[in-house]
C-alpha positions in Angstrom: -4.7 -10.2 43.6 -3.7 -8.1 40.5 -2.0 -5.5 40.6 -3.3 -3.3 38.2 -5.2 -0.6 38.9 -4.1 -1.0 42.4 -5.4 2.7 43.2 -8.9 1.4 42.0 -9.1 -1.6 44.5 -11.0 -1.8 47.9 -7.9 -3.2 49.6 -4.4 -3.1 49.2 -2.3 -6.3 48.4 -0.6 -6.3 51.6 -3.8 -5.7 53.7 -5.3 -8.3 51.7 -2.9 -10.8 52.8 -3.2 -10.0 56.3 -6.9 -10.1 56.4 -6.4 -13.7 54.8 -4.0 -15.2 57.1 -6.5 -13.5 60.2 -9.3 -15.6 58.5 -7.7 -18.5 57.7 -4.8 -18.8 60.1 -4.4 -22.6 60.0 -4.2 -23.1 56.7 -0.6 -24.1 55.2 0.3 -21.5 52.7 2.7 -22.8 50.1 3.1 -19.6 48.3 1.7 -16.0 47.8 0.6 -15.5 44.1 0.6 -12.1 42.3 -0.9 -11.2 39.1 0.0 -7.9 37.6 -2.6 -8.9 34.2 -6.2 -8.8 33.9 -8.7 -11.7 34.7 -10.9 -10.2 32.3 -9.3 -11.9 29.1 -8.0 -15.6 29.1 -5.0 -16.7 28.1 -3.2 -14.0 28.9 -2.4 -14.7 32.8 1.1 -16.3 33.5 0.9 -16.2 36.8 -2.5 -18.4 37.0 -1.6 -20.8 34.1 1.6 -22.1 36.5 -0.8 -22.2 39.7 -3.0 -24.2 37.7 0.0 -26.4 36.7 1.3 -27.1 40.1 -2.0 -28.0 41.7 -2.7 -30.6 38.4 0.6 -31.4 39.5 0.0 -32.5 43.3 1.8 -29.6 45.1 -1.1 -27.3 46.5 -4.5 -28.9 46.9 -6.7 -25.7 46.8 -6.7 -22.0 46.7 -7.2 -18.5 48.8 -8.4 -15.2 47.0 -10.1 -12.7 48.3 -12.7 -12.9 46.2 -14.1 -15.2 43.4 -13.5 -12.0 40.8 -9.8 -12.6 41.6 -9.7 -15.4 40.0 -11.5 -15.0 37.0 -13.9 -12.6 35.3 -14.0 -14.8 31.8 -15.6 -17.9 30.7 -12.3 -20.1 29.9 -11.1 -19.4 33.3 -13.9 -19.8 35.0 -14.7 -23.1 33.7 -11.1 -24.3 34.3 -11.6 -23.4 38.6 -15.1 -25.5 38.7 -14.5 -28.0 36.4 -11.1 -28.8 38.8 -13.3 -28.0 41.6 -15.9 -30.8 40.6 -13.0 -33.4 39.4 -11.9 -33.0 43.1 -7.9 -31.7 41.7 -8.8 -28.4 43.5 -10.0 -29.9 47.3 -11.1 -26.3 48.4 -11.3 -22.9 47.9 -11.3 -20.2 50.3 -12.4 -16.4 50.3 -11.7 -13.7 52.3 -15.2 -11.9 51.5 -17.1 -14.9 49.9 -18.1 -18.1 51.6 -17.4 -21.4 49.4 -18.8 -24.9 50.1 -17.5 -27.4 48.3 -20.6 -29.1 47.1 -23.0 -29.5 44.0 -24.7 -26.1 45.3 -21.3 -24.3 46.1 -20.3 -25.1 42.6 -23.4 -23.6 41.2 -23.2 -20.2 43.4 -19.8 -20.1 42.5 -20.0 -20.4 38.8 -23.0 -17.7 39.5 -20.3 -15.5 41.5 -17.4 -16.0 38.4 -20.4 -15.1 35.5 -21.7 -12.0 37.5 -17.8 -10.8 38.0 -17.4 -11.5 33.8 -20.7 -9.8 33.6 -19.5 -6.3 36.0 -16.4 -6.1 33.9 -17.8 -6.3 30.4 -20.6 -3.7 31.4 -18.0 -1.4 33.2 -15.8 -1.7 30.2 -18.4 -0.3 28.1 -19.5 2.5 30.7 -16.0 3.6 30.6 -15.6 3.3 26.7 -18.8 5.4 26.3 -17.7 7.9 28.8 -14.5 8.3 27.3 -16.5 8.9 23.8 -18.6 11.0 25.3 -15.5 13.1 26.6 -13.8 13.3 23.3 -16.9 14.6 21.8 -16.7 17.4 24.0 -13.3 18.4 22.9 -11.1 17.0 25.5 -8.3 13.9 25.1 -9.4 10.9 28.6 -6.2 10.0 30.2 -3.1 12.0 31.2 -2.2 14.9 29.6 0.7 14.7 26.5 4.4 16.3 27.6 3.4 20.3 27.3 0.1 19.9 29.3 -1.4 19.7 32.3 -4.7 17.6 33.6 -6.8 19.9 36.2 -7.4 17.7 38.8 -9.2 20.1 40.6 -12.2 20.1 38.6 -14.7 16.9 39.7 -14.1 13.4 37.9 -15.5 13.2 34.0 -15.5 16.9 33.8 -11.5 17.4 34.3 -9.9 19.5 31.4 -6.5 19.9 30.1 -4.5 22.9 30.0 -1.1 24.4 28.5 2.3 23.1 30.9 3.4 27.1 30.8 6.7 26.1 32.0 7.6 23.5 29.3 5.0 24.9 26.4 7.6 27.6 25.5 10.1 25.2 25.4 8.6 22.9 23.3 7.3 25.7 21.1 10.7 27.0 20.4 11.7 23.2 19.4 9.1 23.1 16.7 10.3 26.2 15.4 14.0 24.5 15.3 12.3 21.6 12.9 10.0 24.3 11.1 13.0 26.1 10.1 14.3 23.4 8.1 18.1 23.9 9.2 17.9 21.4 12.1 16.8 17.8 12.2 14.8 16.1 14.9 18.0 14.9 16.9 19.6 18.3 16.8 16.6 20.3 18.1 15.4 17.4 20.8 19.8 17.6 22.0 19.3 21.6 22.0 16.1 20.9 24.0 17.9 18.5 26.2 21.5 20.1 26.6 21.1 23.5 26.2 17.6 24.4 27.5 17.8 21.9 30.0 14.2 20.6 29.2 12.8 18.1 31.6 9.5 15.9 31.8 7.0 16.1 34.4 7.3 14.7 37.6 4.9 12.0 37.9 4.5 9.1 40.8 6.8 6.7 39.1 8.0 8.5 36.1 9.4 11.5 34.9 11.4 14.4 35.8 14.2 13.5 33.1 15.3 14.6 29.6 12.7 14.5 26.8 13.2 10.9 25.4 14.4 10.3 21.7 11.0 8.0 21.1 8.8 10.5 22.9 9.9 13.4 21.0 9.5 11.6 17.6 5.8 10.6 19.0 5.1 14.2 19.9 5.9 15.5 16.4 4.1 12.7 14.2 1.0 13.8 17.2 -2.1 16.0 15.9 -3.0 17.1 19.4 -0.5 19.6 19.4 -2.5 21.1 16.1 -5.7 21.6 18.7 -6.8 17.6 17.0 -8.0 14.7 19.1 -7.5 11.3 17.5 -9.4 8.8 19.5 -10.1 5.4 18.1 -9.1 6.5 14.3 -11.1 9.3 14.6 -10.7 12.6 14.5 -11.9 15.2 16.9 -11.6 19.3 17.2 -9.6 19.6 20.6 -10.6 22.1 22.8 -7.5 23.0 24.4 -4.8 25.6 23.3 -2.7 24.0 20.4 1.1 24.8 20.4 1.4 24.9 16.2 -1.2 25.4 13.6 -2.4 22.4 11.5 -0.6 23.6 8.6 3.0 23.6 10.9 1.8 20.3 11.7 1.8 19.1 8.0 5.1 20.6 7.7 6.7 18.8 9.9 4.9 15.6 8.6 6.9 16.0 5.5 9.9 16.6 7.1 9.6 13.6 8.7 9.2 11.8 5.5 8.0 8.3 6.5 8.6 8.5 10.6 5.3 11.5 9.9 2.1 10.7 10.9 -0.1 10.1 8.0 -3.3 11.5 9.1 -5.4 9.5 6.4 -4.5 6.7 4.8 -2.9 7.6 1.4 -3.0 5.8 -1.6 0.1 6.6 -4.1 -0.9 6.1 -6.9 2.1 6.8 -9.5 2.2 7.9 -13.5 4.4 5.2 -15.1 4.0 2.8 -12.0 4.3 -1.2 -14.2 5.1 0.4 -16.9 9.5 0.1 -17.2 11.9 -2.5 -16.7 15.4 -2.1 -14.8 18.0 -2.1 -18.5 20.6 -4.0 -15.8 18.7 -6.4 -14.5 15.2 -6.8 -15.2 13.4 -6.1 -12.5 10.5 -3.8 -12.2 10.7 0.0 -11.8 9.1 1.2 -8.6 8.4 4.7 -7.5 8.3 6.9 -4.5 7.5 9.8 -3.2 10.2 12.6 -1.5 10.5 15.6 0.5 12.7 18.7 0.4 12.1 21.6 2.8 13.6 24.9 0.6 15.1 27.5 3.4 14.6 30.3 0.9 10.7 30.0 0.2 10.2 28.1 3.3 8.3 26.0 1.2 8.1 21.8 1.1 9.0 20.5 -2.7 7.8 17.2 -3.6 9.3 15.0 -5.9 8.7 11.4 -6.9 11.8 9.2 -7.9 11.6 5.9 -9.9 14.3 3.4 -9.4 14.8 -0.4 -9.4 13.5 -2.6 -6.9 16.9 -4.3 -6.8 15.3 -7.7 -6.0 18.5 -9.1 -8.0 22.0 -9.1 -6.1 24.5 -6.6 -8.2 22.2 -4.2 -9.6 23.5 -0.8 -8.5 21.3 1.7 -11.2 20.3 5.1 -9.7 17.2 7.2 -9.4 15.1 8.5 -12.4 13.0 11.8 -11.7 9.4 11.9 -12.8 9.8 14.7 -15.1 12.5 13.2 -17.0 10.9 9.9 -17.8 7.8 12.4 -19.0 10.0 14.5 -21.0 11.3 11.7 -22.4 7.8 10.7 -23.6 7.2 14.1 -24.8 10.2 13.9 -26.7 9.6 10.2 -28.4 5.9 11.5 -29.5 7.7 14.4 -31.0 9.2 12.1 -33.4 5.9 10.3 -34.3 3.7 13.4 -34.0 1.9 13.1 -37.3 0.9 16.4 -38.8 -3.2 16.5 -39.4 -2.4 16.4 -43.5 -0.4 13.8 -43.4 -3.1 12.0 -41.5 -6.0 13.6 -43.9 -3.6 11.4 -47.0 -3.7 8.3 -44.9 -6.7 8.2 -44.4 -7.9 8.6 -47.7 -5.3 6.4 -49.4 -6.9 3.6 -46.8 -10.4 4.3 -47.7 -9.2 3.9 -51.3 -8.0 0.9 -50.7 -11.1 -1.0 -49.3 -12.6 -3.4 -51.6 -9.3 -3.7 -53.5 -7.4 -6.9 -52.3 -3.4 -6.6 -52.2 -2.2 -8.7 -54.7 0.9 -9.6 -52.6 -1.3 -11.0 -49.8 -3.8 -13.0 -51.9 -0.7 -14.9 -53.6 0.6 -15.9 -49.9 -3.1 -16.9 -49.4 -3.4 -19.4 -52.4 0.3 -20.4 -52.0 -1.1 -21.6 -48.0 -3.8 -23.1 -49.8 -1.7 -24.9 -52.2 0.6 -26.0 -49.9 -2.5 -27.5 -47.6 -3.6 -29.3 -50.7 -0.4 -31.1 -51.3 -0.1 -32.1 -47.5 -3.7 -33.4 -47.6 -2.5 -35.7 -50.8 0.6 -37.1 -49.2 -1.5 -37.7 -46.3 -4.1 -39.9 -48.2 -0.8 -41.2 -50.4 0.3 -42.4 -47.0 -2.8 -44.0 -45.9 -3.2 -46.2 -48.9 0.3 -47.6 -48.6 -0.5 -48.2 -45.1 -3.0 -50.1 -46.6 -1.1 -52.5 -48.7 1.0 -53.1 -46.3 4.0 -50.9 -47.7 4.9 -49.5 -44.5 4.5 -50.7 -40.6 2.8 -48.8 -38.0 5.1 -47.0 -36.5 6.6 -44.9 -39.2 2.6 -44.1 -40.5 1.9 -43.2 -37.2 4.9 -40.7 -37.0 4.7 -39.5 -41.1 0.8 -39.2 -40.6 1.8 -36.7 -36.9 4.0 -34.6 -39.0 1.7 -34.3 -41.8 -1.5 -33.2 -39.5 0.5 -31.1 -37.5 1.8 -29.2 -40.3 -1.6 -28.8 -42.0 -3.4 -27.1 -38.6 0.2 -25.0 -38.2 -0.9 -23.3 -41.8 -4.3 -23.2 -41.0 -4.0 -21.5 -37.6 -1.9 -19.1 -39.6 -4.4 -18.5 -41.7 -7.3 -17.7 -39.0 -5.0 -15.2 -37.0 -4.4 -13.3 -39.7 -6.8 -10.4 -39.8 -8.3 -9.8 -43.4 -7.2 -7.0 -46.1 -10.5 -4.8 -44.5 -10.0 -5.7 -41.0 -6.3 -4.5 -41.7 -7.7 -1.4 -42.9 -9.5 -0.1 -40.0 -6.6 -1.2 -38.0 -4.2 1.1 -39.7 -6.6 4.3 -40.0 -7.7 3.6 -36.0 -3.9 3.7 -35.2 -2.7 6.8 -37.3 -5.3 8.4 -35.5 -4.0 7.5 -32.5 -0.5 8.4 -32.7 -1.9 11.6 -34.2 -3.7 12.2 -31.0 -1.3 10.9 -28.8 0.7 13.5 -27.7 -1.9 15.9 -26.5 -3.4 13.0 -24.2 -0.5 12.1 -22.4 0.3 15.2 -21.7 -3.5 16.5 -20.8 -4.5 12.9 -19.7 -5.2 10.9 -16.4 -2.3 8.4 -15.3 -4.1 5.7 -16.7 -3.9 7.5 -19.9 -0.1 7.9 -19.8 0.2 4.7 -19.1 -2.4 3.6 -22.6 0.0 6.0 -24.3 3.3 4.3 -23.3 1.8 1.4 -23.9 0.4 2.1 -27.1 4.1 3.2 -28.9 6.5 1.2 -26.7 7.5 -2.6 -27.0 10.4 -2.0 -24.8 10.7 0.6 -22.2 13.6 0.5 -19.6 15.4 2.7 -17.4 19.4 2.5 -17.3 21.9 4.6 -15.6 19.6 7.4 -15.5 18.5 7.3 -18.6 15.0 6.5 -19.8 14.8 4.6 -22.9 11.6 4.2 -24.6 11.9 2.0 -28.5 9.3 2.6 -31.0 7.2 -0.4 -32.0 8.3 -1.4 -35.7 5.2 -0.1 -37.3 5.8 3.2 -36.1 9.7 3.6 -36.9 9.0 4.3 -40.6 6.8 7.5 -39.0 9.1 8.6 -37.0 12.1 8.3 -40.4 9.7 10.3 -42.4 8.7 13.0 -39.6 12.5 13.6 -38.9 13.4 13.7 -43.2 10.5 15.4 -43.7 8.8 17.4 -40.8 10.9 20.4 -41.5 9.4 20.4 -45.4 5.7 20.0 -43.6 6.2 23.1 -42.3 6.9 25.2 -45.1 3.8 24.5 -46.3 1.6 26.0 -43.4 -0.3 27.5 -42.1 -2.2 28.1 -45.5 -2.6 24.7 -48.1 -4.8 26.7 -50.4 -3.7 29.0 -53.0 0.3 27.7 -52.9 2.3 28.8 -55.7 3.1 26.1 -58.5 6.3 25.1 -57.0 4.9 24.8 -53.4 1.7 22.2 -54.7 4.7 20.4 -57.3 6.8 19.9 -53.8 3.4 19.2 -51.9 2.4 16.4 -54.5 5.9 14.9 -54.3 5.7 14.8 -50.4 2.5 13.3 -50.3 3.6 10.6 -53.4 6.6 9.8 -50.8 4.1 9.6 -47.8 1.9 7.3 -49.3 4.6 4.9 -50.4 5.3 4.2 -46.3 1.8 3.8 -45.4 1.5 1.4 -48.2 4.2 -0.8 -46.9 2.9 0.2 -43.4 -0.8 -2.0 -44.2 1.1 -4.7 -45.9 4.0 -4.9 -42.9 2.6 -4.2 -40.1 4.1 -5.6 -36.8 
């Protein structure tokens, strides 16, 4: 028999075995078997598995239960006793409230008895599930009450209600106020608690009575039902009985748990610069996380997030980065590259100037690739005619004519990659406009946008001992030269162009002469 849910049973184990042996009192009992799992689910019954074994094994030849249910209430099981049954392994069985005959027919009532016992407990199990659904929906947690309440057991079965443990409530109270205050951890208020207040647990038939576990404490802070919330099958319901803290004490304490807190939904971090730095020690990626520090004075929780190595590499010992640091590093860095709207309005016309008008630098490369193609294609034909003659064996025209093709595609790839004088163009006005406009979208823009920013001006961006370093890709590093020469001259100028004296336009001319020069090597250098 199993012994769970002994108080739900007709008979008790030990009248069970005495109503057996008055039965069947001739019958050579080899041993007395208890299981303390269900026969509902398979697999999951020691104590049957090894009866099974030692009857396969010669040492009993049948079995006594006190009822077919005992034995099994699922398929796998079930077909495991008849199929044993029918091979003649199992001789008999016998029932103390169920006749068995051990024949074609008795197999078939009995595999009628074991599916009718599979059938009762699946539809009682899901009676009792939509009771207990229907119980939460009215407000109240099934089961027994959490440390701090009481079940009325007075009040008829489905309708019993749970009310406030008067005794320990104010105890317990007082302990959430330790942890609220921020001065004491979870250890020091449960010892208080323990020690000082001499807390102990309810008195129940096998437990209780004792200290306030560590484990049970920590459950009983990370649990919303002391917020007046029932979570029942990841759901949440509005509780009807008296909560000991409000929800926003309870969130409180979540964050001064830090990651022993109940996280009521699932969060997603999703962090600014998340992928977007290396470790400068060691290479490995920079991760992020988030942290919690109660402030006594405000009584207010301050959150920070921290970015640090993943230190997936033995020896790397580099220390945490603050958020704001890596962003006011990136504030800083755009700073120096922050082009001023008239130095974009020059660039941009100078570009457009320059449309239609092929640098004379880069058409010379281009013929001299074409030349050079030429001559390779000559030596290459040179080579197959003396081939031809005979001048030279196979192998060395095989390995001159490898070298020869190989270079000629090399130059011509070359060729193809290379965007064209126009193409260049809008690529150079499309990019001064975004570094012009960079600043203000990183710092008014989504993460994602940080991240296109950082991106966008960064080749190599690493954090190391502390310090967040961010270098310029090379097209930009002549901007950022001129800004820091020139920005303070940029700013004489404003905040009106028009109507400067003749000295002011005769420096303005010069500046933009001097501005013009770098963007001119900026098209034809470009990285």
């Amino acid at each position: 028999k199993s012994t769970e849910g002994e108080e739900r049973q007709a008979l008790s184990i030990e009248s069970q075995k005495d109503k057996v042996k008055e039965i069947h009192p001739d019958l050579d009992i080899i041993d007395i078997l208890e299981e303390k799992h269900s026969a509902f689910k398979p697999y999951n019954r020691p104590v049957f598995d090894d009866m099974i074994k030692r009857i396969e094994s010669g040492e009993a030849r049948g079995i006594i239960a006190w009822h077919p249910d005992r034995l099994s209430r699922n398929e796998i099981d079930a077909s495991t006793i008849t199929y044993l049954v029918r091979t003649n392994v199992i001789h008999d069985l016998k029932f103390g409230s169920y006749n068995f005959d051990n024949s074609p027919e008795g197999i078939m009532m009995l595999q009628l008895a074991l599916s009718q016992s599979q059938y009762f407990s699946s539809k009682l199990g899901k009676d009792v599930k939509r009771g207990l659904e229907k119980k939460v929906s009215m407000g109240w947690l099934p089961g027994v009450a959490p440390e701090g309440y009481l079940n009325n057991m007075q009040l008829d079965k489905g309708q019993k209600t749970i009310s406030v443990d008067k005794k320990r409530s104010i105890l317990l109270r007082k302990a959430f106020d330790l942890i609220l205050s921020g001065s004491y951890t979870p250890p020091e208020a449960l010892n208080i608690l323990n020690k000082e207040w001499h807390y102990t647990t309810v008195k129940r038939r096998k437990v209780g009575g004792n200290e306030l576990g560590r484990s049970t404490w920590y459950k009983m802070l990370s649990n919303p039902f002391y917020a007046g919330i029932i979570v029942f099958n990841g759901k949440e319901y509005k509780g009807k009985h008296k909560p000991l803290i409000t929800l926003t004490e309870y969130n409180l304490i979540q964050e001064l748990l830090g990651s022993r807190g109940c996280k009521r939904k699932p969060e997603k971090h999703d962090f600014a610069y998340s992928g977007m730095f290396k470790c400068g020690q060691c290479g490995c990626s920079i991760t992020a996380e988030n942290k919690s520090k109660y402030l006594q004075k405000s009584k207010k929780v301050k959150k920070y997030t921290y970015y640090h190595c993943t230190h997936k590499k033995d020896n790397c010992r580099q220390g945490v980065v603050e958020q704001i640091d890596i962003t006011n590093k990136t504030i800083k860095t755009l700073n120096s590259i922050e082009i001023h709207p008239l130095l974009l309005t020059w660039a941009l016309e100078y570009l457009d100037s320059q449309k239609g008008k092929e640098n004379k630098e880069a058409k010379q490369v281009e013929n001299n690739a074409l030349d050079k193609i030429k001559r390779l294609e000559t030596e290459l034909s040179s080579l197959t005619r003396m081939r031809a003659k005979e001048l030279i064996g196979d192998d060395e025209y095989i390995k001159e004519r490898l070298t020869l093709t190989r270079e000629i595609e090399a130059i011509k790839q070359q060729g193809n990659n290379k965007p064209s004088h126009e193409e260049m163009i809008k690529i150079t006005k499309d990019n001064f406009i975004e570094t012009t406009l960079a600043k203000q979208k990183f710092i008014t823009g989504s993460f994602r946008d940080k991240k296109d920013v950082l991106s966008f001006i960064g080749s190599n961006r690493q954090i190391i001992n502390k310090t967040v370093v961010i270098k310029l890709k090379k097209w930009l590093i002549p901007i950022a030269k001129f800004m820091s020469q020139y920005g303070a001259e940029i700013a004489r100028f404003e905040p009106n162009i028009i109507g400067l004296d003749y000295r002011k336009n005769e420096a303005l001319t010069s500046l933009r002469l001097t501005w013009l020069r770098r963007q001119d090597s900026n098209l034809r250098h470009r990285d």
